[in-house]
C-alpha positions in Angstrom: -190.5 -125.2 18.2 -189.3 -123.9 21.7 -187.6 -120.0 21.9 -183.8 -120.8 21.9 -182.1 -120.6 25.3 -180.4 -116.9 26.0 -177.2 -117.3 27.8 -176.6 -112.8 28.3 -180.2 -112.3 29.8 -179.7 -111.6 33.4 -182.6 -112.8 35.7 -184.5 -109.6 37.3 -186.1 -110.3 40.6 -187.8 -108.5 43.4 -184.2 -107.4 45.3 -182.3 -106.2 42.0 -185.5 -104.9 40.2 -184.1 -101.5 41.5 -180.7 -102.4 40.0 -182.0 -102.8 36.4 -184.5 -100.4 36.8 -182.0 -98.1 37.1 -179.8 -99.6 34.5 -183.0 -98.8 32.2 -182.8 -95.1 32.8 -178.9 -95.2 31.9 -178.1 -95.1 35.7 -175.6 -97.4 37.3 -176.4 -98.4 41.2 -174.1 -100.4 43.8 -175.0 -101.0 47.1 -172.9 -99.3 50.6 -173.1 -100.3 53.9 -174.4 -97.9 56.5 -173.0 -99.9 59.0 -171.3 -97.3 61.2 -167.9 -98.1 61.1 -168.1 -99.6 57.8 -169.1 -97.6 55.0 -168.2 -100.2 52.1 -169.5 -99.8 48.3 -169.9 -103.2 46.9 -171.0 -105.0 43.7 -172.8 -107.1 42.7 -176.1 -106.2 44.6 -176.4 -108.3 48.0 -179.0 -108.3 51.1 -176.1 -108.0 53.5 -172.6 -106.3 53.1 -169.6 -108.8 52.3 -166.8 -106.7 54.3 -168.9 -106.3 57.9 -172.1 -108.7 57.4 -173.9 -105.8 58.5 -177.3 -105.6 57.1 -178.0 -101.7 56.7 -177.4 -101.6 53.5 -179.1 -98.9 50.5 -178.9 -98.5 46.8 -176.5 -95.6 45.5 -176.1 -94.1 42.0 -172.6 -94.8 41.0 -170.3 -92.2 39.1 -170.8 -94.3 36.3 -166.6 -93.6 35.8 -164.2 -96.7 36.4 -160.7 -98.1 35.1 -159.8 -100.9 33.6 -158.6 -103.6 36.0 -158.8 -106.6 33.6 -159.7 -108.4 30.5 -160.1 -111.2 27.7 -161.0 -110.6 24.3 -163.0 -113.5 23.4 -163.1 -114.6 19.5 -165.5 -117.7 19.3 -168.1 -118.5 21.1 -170.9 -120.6 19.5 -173.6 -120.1 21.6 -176.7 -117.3 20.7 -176.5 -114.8 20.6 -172.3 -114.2 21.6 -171.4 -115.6 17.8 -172.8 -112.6 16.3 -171.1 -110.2 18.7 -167.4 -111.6 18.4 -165.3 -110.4 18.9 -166.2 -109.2 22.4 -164.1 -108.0 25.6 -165.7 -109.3 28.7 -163.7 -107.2 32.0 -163.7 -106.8 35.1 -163.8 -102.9 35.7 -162.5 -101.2 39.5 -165.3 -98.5 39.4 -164.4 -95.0 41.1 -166.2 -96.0 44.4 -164.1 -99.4 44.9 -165.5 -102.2 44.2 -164.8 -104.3 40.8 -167.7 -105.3 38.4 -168.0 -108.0 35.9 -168.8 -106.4 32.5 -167.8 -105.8 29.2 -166.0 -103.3 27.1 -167.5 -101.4 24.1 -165.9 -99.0 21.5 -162.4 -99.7 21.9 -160.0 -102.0 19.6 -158.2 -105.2 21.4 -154.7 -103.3 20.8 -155.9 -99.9 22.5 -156.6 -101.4 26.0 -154.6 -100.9 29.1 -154.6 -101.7 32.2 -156.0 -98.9 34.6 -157.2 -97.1 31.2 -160.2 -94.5 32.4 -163.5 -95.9 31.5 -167.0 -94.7 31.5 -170.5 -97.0 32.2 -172.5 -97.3 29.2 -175.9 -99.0 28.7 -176.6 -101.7 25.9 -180.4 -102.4 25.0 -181.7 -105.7 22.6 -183.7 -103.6 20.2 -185.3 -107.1 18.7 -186.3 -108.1 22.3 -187.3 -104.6 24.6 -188.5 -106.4 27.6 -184.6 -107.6 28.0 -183.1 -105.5 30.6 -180.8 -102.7 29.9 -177.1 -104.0 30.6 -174.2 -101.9 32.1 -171.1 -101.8 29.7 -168.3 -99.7 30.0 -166.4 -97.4 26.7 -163.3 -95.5 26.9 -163.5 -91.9 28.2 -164.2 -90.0 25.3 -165.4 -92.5 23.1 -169.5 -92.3 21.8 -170.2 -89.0 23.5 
């Protein structure tokens, strides 16, 4: 009998290693563009930068503080492992350097959230599977420490 399929389990590979390396030591990275001229902060990690093309382009250790730009609270979902997490709030969150990030919301009831509410990154970890990487989320400010 094969290992069921996991649909959450990002694919690490030499070019975001640093990314969830990071995400492993409860840091959050984006990339910027050293492009002179340019300067942009972007996510999700690329080789070159969306806004210029420019290709000078280094890991930075994000604030880890963002707002709420948008969400869905999501109440079924059948596949493993989402049906034992529902309900969940997947979002798209504008972090303080600029760009937006696909991720999800933690700690917070479907009534309390607003858009532009001030978030902060948090880091989720599969105890029953360690090797897993270590996901961004993000919680209300305030809210688990």
């Amino acid at each position: 009998m094969g290992e069921i399929p996991r649909f959450d389990v990002p694919e690490v590979d030499d070019f975001t290693r640093p990314y969830w390396d990071a995400a492993a030591a409860e840091r959050l990275l984006i990339r910027r563009c050293r492009t002179v001229g340019c300067g942009a902060a972007h996510h999700y990690p690329r080789e070159v930068c969306p806004r210029c093309w420019g290709e000078e382009v280094v890991w930075e250790q994000a604030s880890g503080r963002a707002v709420l730009y948008t969400w869905s609270v999501v109440h079924r979902n059948d596949l493993s492992p989402f049906a034992s997490r529902l309900p969940y709030t997947p979002a798209v969150v504008e972090l303080e350097e600029g760009p937006r990030m696909m991720s999800e919301v933690v700690g917070c009831s479907e009534g309390a959230l607003r858009v532009g509410m001030p978030l902060v990154v948090a880091f989720r970890r599969d105890p029953a599977v360690p090797s897993h990487p270590v996901v961004p989320v993000f919680r209300p400010v305030g809210e688990g420490g």
